[in-house]
Backbone as CSV, one residue per row, in Angstrom:
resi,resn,N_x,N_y,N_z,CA_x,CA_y,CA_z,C_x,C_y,C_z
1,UNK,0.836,-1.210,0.000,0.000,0.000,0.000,0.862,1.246,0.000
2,UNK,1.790,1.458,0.910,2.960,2.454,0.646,3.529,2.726,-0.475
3,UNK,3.452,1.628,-1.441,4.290,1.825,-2.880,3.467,2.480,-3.432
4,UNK,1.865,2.484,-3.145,0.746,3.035,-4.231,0.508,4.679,-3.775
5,UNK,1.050,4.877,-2.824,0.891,6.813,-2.166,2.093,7.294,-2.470
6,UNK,1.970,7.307,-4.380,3.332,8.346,-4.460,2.677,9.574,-4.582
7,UNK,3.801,10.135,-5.447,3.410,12.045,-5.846,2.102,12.337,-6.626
8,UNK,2.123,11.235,-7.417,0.944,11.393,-8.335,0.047,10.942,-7.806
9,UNK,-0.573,10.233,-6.975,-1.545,9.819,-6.233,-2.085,10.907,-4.829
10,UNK,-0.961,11.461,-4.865,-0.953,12.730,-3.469,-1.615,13.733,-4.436
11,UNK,-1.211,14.447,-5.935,-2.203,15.602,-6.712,-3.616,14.571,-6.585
12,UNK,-3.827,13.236,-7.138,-4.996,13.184,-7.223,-5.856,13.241,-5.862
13,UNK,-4.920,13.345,-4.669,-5.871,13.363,-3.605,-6.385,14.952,-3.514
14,UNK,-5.220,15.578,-3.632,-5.572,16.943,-3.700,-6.512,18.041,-4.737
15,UNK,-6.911,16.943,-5.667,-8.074,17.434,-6.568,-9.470,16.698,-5.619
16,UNK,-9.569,16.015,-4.731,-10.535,15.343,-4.205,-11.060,16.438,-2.961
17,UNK,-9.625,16.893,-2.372,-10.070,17.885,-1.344,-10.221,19.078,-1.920
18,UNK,-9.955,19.639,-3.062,-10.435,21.046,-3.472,-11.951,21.163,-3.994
19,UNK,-12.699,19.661,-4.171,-14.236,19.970,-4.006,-14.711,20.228,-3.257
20,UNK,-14.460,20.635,-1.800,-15.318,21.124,-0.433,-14.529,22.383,-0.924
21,UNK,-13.805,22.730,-0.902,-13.495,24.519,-1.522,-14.154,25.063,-2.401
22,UNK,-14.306,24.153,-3.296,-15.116,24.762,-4.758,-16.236,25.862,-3.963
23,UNK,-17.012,24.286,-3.349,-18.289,24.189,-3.266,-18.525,25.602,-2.282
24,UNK,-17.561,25.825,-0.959,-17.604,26.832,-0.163,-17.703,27.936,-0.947
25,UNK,-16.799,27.778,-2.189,-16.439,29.165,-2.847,-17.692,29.829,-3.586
26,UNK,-18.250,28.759,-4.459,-19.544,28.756,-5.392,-20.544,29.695,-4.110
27,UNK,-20.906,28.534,-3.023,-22.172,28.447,-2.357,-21.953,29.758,-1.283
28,UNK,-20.684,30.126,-0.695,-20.715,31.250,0.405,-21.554,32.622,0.277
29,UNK,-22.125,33.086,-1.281,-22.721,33.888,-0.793,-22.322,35.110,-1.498
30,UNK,-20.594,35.410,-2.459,-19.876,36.154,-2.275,-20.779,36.950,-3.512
31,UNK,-21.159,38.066,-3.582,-21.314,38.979,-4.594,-20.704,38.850,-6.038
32,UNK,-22.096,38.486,-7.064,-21.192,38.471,-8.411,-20.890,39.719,-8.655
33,UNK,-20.431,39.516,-10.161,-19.631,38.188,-10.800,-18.092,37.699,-9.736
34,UNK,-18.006,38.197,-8.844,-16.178,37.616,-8.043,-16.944,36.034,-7.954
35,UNK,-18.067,35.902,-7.158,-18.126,34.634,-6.622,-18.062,33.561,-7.871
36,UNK,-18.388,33.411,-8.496,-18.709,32.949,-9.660,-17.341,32.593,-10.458
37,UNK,-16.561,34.165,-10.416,-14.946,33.832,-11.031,-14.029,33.112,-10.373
38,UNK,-14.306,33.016,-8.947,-13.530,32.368,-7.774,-13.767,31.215,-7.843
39,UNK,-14.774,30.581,-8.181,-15.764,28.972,-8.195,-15.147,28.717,-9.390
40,UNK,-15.011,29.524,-10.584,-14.401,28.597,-11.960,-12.675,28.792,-11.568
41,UNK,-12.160,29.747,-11.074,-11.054,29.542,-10.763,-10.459,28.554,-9.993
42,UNK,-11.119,27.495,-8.854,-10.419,26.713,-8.000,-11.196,25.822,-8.859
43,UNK,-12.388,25.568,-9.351,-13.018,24.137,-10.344,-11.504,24.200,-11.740
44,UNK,-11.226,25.273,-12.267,-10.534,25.283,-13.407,-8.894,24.224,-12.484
45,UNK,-8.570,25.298,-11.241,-7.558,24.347,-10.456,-7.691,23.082,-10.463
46,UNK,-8.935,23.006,-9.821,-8.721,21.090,-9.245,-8.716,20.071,-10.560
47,UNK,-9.519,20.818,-11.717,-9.683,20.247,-13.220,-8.316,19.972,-13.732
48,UNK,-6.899,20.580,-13.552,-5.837,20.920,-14.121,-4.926,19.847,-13.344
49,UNK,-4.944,19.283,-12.015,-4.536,18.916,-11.640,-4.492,17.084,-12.602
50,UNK,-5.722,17.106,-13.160,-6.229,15.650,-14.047,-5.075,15.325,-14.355
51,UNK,-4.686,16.487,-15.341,-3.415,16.476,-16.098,-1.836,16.419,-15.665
52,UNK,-1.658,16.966,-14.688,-0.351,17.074,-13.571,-0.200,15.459,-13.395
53,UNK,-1.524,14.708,-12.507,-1.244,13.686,-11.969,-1.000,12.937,-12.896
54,UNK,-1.375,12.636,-14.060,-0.991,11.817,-14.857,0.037,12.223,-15.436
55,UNK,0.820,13.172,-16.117,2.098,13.645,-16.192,3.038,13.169,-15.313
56,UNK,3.247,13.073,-14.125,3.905,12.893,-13.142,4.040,11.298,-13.642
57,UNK,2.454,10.799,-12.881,2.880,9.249,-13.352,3.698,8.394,-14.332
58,UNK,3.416,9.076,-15.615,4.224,8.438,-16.485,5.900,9.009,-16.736
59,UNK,5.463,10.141,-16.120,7.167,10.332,-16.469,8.080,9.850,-15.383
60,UNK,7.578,9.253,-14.178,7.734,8.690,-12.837,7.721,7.041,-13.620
61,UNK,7.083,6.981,-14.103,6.633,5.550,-14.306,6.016,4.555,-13.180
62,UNK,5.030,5.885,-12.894,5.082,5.325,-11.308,3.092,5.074,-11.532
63,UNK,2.639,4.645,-12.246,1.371,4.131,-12.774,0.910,2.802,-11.645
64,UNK,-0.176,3.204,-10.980,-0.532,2.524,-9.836,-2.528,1.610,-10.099
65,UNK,-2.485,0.631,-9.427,-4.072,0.493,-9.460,-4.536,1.331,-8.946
66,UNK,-3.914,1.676,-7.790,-4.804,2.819,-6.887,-4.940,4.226,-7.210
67,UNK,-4.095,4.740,-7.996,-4.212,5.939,-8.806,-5.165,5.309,-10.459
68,UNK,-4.707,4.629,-10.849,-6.072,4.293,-11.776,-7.304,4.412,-11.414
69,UNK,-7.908,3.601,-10.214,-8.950,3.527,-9.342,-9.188,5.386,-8.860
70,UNK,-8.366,6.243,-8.694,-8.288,7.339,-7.691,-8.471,8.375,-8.794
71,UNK,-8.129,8.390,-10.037,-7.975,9.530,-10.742,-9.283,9.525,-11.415
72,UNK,-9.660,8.472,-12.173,-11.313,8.845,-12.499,-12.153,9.508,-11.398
73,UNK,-12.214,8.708,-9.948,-13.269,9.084,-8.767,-13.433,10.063,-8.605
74,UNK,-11.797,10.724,-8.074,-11.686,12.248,-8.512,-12.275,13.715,-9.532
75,UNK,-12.254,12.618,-10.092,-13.049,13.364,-11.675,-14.799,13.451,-11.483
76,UNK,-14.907,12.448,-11.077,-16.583,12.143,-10.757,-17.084,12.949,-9.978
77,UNK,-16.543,12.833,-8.650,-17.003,13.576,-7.428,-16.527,15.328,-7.851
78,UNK,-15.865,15.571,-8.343,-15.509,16.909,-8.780,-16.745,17.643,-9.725
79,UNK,-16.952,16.909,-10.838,-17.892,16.684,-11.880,-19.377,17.219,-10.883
80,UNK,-19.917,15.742,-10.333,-20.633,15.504,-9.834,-21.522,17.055,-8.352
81,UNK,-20.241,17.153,-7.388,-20.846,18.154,-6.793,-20.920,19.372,-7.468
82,UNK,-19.845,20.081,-8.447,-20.478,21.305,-9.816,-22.000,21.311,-10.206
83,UNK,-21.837,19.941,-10.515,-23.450,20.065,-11.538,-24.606,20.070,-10.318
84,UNK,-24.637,19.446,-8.984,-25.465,19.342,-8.504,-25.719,20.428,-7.756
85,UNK,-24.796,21.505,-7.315,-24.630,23.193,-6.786,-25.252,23.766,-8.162
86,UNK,-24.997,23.812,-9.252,-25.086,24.399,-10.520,-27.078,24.603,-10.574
87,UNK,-27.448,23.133,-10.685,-28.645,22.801,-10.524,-29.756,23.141,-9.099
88,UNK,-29.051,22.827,-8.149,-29.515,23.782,-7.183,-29.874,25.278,-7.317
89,UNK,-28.805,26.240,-7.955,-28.986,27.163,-8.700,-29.339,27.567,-9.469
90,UNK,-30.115,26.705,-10.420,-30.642,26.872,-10.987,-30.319,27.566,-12.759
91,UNK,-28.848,27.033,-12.853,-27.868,27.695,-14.002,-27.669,26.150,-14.785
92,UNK,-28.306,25.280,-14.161,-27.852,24.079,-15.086,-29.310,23.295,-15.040
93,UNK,-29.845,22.816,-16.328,-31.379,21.973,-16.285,-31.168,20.772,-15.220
94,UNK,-31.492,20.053,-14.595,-31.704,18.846,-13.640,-31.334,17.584,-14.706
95,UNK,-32.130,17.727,-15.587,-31.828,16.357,-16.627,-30.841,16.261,-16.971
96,UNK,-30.318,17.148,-17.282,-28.470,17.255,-18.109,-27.875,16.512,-16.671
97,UNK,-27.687,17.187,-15.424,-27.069,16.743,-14.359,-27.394,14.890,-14.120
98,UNK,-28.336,14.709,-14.458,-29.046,13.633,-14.088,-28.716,12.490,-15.115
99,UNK,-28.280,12.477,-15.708,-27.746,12.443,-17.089,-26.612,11.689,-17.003
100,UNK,-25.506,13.054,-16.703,-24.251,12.776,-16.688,-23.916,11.978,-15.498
101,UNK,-24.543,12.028,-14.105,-24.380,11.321,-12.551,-24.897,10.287,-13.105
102,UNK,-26.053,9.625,-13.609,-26.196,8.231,-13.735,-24.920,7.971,-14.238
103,UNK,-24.695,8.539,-15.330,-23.628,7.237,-16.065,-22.477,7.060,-15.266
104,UNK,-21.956,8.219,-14.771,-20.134,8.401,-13.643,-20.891,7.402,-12.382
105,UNK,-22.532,7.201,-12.182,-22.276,6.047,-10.703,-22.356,4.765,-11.241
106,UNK,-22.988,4.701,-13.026,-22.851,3.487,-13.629,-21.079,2.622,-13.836
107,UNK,-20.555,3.733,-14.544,-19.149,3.103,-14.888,-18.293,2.296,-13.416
108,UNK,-18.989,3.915,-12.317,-18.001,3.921,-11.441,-18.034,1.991,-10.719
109,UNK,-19.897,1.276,-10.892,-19.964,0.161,-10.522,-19.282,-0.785,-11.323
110,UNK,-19.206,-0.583,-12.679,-18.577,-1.342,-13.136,-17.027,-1.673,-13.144
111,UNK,-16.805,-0.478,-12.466,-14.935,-0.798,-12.050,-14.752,-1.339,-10.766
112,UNK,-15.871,-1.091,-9.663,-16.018,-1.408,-8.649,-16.019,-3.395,-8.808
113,UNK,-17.117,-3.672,-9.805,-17.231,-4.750,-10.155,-16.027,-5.449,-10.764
114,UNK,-15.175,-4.860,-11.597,-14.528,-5.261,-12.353,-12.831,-5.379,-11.457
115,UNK,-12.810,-4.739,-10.674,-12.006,-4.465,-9.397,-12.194,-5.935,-8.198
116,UNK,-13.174,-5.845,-7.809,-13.317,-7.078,-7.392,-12.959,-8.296,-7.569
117,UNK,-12.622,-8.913,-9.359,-12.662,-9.856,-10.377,-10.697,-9.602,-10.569
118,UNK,-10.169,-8.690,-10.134,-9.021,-8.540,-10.633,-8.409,-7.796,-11.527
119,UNK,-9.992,-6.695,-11.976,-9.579,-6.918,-13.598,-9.379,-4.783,-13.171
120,UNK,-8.171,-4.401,-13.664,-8.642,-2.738,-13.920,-9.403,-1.783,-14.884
121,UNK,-10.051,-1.316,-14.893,-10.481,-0.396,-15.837,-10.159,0.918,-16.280
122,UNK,-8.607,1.161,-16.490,-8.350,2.702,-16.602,-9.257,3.595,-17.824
123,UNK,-9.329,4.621,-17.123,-9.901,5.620,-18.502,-9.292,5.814,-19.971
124,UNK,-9.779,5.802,-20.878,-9.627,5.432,-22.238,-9.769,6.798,-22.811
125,UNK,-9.462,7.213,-24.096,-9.003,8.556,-24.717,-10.504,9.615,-24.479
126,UNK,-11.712,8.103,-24.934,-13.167,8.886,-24.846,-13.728,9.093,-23.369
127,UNK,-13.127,8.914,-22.464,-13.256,9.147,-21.265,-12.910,10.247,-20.799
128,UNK,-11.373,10.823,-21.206,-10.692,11.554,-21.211,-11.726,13.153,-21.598
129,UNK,-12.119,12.756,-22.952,-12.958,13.674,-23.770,-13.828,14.024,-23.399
130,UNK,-14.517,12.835,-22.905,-15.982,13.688,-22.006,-15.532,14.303,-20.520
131,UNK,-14.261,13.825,-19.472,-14.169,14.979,-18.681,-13.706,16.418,-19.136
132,UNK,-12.719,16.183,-19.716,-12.845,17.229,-20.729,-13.933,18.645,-21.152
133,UNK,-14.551,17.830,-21.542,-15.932,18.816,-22.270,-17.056,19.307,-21.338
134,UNK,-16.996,18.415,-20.285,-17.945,18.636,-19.255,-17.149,19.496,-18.209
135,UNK,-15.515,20.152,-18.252,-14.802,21.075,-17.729,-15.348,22.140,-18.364
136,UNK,-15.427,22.160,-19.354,-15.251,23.137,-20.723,-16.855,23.654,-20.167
137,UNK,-17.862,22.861,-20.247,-19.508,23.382,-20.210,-19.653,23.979,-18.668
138,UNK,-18.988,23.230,-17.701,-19.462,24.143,-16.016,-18.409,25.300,-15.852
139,UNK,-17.519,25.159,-16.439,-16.965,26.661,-16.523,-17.439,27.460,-17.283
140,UNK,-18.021,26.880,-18.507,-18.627,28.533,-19.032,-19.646,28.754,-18.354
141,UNK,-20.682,27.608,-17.561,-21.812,27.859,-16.716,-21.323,29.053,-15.814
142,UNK,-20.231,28.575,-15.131,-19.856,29.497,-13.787,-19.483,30.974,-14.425
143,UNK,-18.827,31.482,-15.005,-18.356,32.585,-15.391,-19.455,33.674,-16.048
144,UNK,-19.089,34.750,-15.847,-20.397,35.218,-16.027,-20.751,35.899,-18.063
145,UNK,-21.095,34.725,-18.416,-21.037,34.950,-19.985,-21.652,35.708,-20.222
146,UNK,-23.036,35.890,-19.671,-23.765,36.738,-20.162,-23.357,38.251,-20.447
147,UNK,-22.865,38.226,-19.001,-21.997,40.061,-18.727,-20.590,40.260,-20.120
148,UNK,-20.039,39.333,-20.149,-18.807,39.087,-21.338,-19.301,39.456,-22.723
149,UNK,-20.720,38.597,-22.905,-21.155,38.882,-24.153,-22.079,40.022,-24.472
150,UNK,-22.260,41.248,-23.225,-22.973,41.929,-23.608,-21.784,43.422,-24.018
151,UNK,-20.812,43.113,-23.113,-19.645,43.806,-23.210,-19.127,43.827,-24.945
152,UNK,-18.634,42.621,-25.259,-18.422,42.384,-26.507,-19.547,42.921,-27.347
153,UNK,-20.529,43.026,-27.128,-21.529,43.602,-28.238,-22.110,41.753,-29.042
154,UNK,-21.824,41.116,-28.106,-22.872,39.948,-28.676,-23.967,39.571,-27.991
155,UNK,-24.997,39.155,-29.129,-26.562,39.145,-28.419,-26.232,38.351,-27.240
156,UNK,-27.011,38.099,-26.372,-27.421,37.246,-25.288,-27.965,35.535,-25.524
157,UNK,-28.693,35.624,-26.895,-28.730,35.040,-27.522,-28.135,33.629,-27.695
158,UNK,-26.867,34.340,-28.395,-25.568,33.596,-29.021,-24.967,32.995,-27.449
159,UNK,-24.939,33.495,-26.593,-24.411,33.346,-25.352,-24.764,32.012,-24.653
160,UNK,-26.512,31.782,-25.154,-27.745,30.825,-24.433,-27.331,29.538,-25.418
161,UNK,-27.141,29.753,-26.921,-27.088,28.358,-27.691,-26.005,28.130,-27.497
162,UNK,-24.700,28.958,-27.347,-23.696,28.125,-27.027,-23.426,27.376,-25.796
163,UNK,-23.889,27.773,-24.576,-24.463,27.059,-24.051,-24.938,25.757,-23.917
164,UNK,-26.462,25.890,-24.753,-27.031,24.393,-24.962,-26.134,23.639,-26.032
165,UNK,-25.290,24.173,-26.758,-24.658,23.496,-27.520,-23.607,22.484,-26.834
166,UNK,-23.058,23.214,-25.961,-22.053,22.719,-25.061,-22.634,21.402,-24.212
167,UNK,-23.730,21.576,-23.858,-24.608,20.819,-23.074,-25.363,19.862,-23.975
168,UNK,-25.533,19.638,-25.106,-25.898,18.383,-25.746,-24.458,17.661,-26.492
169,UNK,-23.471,18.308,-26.801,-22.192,17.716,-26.630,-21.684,16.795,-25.488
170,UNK,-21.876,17.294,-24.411,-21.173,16.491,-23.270,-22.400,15.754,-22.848
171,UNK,-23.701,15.658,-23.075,-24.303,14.691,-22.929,-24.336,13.517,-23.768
172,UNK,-23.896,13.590,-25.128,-23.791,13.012,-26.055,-22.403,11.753,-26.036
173,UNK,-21.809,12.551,-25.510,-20.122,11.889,-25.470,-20.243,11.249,-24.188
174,UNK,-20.577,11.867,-22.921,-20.674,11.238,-21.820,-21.387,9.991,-21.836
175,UNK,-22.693,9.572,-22.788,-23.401,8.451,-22.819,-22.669,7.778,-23.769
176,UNK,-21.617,8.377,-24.636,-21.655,7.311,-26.193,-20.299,6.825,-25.169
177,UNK,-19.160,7.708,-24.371,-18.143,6.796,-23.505,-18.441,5.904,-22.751
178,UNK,-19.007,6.091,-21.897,-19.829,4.994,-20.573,-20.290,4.126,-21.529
179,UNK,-21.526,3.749,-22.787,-21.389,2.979,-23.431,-20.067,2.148,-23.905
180,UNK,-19.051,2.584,-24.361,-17.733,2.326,-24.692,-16.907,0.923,-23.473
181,UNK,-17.336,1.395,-22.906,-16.604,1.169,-21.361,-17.477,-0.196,-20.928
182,UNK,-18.723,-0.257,-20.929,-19.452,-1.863,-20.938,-19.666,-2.389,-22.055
183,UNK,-18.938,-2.093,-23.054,-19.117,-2.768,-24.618,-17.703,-3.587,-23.956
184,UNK,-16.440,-2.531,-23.682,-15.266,-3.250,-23.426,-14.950,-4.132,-22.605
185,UNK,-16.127,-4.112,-21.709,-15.556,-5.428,-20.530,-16.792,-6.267,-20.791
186,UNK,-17.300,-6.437,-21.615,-17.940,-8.056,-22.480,-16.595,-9.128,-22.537
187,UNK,-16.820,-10.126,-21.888,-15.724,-11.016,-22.041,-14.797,-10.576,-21.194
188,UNK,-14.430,-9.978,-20.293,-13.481,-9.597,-19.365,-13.897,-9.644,-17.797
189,UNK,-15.470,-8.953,-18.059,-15.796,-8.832,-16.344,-16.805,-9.199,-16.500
190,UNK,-17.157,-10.423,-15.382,-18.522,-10.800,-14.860,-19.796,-10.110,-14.529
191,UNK,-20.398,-9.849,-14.936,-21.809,-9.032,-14.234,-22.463,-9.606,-13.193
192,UNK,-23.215,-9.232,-11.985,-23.892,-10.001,-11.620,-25.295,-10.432,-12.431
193,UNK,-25.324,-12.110,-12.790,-26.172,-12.294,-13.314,-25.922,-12.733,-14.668
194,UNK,-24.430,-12.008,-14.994,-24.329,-12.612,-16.318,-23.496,-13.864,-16.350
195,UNK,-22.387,-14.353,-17.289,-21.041,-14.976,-17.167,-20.427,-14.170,-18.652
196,UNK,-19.649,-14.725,-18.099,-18.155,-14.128,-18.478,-17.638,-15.151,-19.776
197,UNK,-17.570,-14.291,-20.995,-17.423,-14.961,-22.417,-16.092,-15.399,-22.810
């Protein structure tokens, strides 16, 4: 267990504890637009770190189950409390949120499952893509676009579809990956209920 708490496993812990910050930062109260820039600023942090920890790892060569296991979760629970503050607020539809949390508690069982069996499930390029894009959509949620685009002299409009654009993208990718991901462990991991090909 000591071999698995290196450097890169220590950033991914530290993207795990900057979601009770986010969330303080988002939810305290602070007068926009600061509060709002402060919430995409430590979400944009803990998001950046994705990339650090895995950098580290491979140039460490220090690639662990438990950082496999640790760096998606990370991602989830990060993901996960955004959209559900977001939605509380009423800046993100419920379904979109509802959406994207089924599938991150779906996969997350199937590694859980697949973990059990021996077997790992690291994240794959389209995995990658949909945290990715779903960084890309709650940060433009958080920031205050509207005020940006009225400054710029663009409708309000243009502001709202890009938006929903952003938001049927990462719903799109988020379901077609998680699909991806139980297509791939056909023949690898047991289901309960099924067997194993």
């Amino acid at each position: 267990m000591t071999q698995q708490l290196n450097l890169a496993n220590a950033v991914t812990v530290s993207r795990i504890l900057l979601v009770p910050v986010f969330l303080v930062v988002l939810l305290s109260g602070i007068p926009a637009p600061c509060g709002d820039v402060a919430a995409a600023a430590v979400f944009v942090l803990a998001a950046a770190t994705d990339k650090l920890d895995g950098y580290i790892a491979r140039r460490r060569r220090s690639v662990t189950a438990l950082g496999q296991f640790l760096d998606p979760l990370a991602d989830k629970l990060l993901v996960a409390a955004a959209l559900i503050a977001l939605v509380g607020q009423q800046r993100v539809a419920a379904w979109i949120a509802t959406v994207i949390i089924v599938r991150e508690v779906a996969v997350s069982g199937l590694r859980a499952v697949a973990a059990s069996q021996g077997v790992s499930i690291p994240a794959d390029r389209y995995g990658k893509l949909k945290t990715a894009l779903q960084t890309v959509y709650i940060v433009y949620v958080l920031v205050p676009t509207g005020d940006i685009a009225r400054s710029l002299g663009v409708p309000l409009a243009v502001a709202t579809a890009v938006a929903w654009i952003l938001a049927a993208l990462v719903v799109v990718v988020t379901l077609a990956s998680g699909a991806r991901y139980f297509l791939s462990a056909r023949g690898v991991v047991r289901l309960p209920g099924g067997a194993t090909r």
